[in-house]
C-alpha positions in Angstrom: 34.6 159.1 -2.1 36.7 156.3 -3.6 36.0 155.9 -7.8 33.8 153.4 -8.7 35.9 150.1 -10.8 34.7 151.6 -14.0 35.6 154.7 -13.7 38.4 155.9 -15.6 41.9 155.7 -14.7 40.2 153.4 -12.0 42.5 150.4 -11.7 41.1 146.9 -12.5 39.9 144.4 -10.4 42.2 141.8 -9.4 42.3 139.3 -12.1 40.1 141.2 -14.2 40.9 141.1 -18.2 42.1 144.1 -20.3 39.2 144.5 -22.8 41.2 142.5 -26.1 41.3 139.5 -23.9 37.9 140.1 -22.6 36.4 140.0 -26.0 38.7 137.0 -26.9 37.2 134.7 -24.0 34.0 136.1 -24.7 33.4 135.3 -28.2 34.9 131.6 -27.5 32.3 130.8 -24.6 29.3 132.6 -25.7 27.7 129.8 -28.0 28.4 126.7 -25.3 28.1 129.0 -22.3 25.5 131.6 -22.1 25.1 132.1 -18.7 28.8 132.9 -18.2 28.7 135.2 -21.5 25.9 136.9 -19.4 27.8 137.9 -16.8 31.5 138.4 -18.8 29.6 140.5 -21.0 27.8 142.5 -18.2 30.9 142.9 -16.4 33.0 144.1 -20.1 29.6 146.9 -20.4 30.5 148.3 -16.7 34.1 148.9 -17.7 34.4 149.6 -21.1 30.5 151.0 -21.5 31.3 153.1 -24.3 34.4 151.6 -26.2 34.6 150.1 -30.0 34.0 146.7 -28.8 30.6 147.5 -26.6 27.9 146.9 -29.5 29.4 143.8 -30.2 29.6 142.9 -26.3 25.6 143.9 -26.1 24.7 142.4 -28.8 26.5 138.8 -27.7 25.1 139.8 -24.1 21.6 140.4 -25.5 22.2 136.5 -27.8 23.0 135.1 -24.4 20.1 135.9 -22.5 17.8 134.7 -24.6 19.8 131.2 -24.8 19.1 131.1 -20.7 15.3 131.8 -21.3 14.9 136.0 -20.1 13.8 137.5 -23.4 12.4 140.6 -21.5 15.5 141.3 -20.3 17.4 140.8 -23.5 14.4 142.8 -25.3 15.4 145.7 -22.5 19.5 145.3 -23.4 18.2 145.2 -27.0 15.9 148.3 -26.8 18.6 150.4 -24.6 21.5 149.5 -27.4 19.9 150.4 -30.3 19.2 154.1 -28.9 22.8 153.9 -27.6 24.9 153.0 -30.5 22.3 153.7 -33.3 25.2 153.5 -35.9 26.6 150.3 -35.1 26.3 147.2 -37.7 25.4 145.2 -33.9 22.5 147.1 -33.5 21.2 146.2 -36.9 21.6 142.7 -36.2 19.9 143.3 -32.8 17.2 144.2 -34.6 16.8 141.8 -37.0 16.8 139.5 -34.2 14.2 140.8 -31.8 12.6 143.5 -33.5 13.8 146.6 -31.4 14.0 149.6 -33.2 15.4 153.1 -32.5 13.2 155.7 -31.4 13.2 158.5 -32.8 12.6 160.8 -30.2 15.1 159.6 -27.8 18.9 160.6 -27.9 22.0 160.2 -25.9 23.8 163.0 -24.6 28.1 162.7 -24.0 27.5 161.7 -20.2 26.2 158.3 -22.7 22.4 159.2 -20.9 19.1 159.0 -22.9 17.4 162.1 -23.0 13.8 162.3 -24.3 13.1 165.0 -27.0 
């Protein structure tokens, strides 16, 4: 079975962006372009789901979606984050901004899955 495109050591999509210059387009379109931010960001969470720059990714992705009018799915993104990267400074803005909070009794194990406790 060939690797999925985010696996590691999977090579990129043609044309696709390293992460540095994913990030740099990212944070220059997300304000005047949500929708696009939507899916750059989605597409930045599939291949670099668990790097540095992924709570700041989520949080812009989670920003953006609400900007195109789908707060339930932003309140999902927003509810998944802050039991994924619960030590992030994004995920306390993420919850300033829509009220998410961690729960307690839900972890994530290094495969990067919840588990229920």
């Amino acid at each position: 079975m060939a690797p999925s495109p985010h696996d590691a050591g999977a090579p990129p999509a043609p044309g696709a962006l390293d992460e540095p210059h994913l990030m740099a387009k990212l944070r220059a379109i997300k304000d005047r372009e949500p929708q696009a931010a939507v899916i750059l960001a989605r597409q930045g969470n599939q291949r670099f789901p668990d790097s540095a720059d992924a709570p700041e990714r989520t949080s812009i992705l989670i920003h953006a979606l609400v900007a195109v009018d789908k707060g339930s799915e932003a309140r999902g993104e927003a509810e998944r984050m802050v039991n994924h990267y619960p030590d992030s400074g994004w995920v306390r803005e993420v919850e300033r901004f829509t009220g998410a909070h961690r729960h307690r009794n839900i972890g994530v194990n290094d495969a990067g899955q919840l588990i229920f406790r």
